[in-house]
VMD Tcl script that draws the C-alpha trace (Angstrom):
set ca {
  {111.63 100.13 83.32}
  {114.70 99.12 81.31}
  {113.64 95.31 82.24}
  {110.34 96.04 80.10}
  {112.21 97.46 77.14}
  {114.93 95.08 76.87}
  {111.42 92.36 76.59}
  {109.30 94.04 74.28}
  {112.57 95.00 72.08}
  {113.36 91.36 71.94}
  {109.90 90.04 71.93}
  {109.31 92.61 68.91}
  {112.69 91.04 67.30}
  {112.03 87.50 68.15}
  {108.74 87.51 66.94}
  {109.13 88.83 63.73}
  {111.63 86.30 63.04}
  {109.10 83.44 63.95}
  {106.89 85.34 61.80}
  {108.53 85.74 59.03}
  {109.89 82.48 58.95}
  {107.64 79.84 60.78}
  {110.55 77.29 59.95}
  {112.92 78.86 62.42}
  {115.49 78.31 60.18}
  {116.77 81.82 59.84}
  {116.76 81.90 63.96}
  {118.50 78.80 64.52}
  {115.20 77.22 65.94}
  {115.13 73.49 65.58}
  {111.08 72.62 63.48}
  {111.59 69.46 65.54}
  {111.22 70.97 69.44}
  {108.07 71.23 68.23}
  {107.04 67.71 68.21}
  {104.45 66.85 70.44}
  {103.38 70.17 70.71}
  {99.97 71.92 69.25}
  {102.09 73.45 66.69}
  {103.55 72.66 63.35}
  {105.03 75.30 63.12}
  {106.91 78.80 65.11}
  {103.52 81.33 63.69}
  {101.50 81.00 66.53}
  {104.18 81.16 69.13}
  {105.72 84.01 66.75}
  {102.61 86.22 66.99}
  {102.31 85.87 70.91}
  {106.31 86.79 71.10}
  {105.18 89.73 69.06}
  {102.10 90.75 70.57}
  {102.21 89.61 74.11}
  {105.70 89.13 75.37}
  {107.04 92.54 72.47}
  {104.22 95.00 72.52}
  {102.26 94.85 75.81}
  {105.77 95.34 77.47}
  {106.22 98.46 75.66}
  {102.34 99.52 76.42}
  {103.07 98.95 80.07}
  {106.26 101.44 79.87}
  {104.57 103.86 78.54}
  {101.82 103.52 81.20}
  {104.71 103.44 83.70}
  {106.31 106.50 82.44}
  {103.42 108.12 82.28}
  {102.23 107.19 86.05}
  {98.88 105.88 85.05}
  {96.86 103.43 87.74}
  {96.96 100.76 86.00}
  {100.43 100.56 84.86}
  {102.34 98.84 87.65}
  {99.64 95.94 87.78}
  {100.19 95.40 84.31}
  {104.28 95.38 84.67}
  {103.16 91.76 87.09}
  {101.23 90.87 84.65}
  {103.87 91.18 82.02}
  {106.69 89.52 84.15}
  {103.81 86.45 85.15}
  {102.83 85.56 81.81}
  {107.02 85.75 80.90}
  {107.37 82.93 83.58}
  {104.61 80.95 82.65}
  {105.62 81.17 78.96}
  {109.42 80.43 79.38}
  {107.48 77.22 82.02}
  {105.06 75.90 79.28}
  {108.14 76.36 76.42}
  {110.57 73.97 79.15}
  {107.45 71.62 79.38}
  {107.03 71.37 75.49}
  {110.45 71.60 74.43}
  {112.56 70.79 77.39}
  {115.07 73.00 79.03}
  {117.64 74.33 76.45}
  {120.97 74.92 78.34}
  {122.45 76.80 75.02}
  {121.59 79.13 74.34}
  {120.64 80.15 77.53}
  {117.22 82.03 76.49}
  {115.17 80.20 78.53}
  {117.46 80.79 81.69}
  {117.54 84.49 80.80}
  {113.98 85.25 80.32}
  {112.65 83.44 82.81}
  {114.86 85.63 85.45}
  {113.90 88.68 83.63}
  {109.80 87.67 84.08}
  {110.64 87.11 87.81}
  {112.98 90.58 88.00}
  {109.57 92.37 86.21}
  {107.08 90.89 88.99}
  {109.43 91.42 91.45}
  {109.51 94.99 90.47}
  {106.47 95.83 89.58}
  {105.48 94.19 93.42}
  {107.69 96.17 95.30}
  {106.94 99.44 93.78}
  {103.39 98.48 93.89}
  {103.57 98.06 98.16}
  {106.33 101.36 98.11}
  {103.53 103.16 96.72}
  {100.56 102.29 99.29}
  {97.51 102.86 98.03}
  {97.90 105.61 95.60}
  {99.50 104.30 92.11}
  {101.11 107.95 91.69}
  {102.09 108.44 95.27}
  {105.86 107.35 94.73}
  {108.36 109.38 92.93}
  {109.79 105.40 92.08}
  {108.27 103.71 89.42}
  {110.01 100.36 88.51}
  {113.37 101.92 88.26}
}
mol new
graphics top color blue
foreach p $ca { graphics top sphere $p radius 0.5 }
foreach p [lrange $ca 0 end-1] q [lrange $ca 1 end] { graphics top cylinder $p $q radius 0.2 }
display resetview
């Protein structure tokens, strides 16, 4: 569960930075990784940060603490569409060795699936039938 806060904390943080500043400027973001891209500039990946990859993580916590069905599905889904993200932001912008972002999220995407999977086949078939819930 911490692996779902520490995302949607930072996605909430990141993306209100790209939001509030589509430049990147004020995060250190270089306008010109863009190029080539369907963007001119960080909104649109800003508002996903925010919405997708800051507050469905936080949604799917709460659904985890709370034990409901659908919850661990959801906690993949979170740690899939991480990976893919971080995978289409390497294709677009190239892999950025510093800072190491990109290396960081993209092992916390595959440490939420890889979670969320094994506590998904502890469980069996019934989604509150372990005491475990991505801890």
């Amino acid at each position: 569960m911490a692996a779902l806060l520490v995302q949607g904390i930072s996605g909430i943080i990141g993306g209100m930075g790209l939001v509030g500043d589509p430049s990147g400027r004020s995060m250190q973001i270089p306008l010109h990784w863009l190029q080539g891209s369907p963007f001119d500039d960080y909104l649109i990946p800003g508002l996903v940060l925010l919405f997708v990859l800051g507050g469905v993580p936080l949604i799917v916590l709460y659904g985890l603490w709370h034990r409901y069905s659908w919850a661990r599905l959801a906690a993949l889904g979170v740690g899939g569409v991480l990976v893919v993200w971080i995978g289409v932001q390497i294709l677009i912008i190239g892999y950025q060795a510093w800072p190491p972002l990109q290396f960081i999220y993209g092992t916390l995407g595959i440490v939420i699936a890889v979670l969320a999977w094994r506590s998904s086949s502890e469980a069996g078939s019934s989604p509150r039938s372990s005491g475990r819930v991505l801890s």
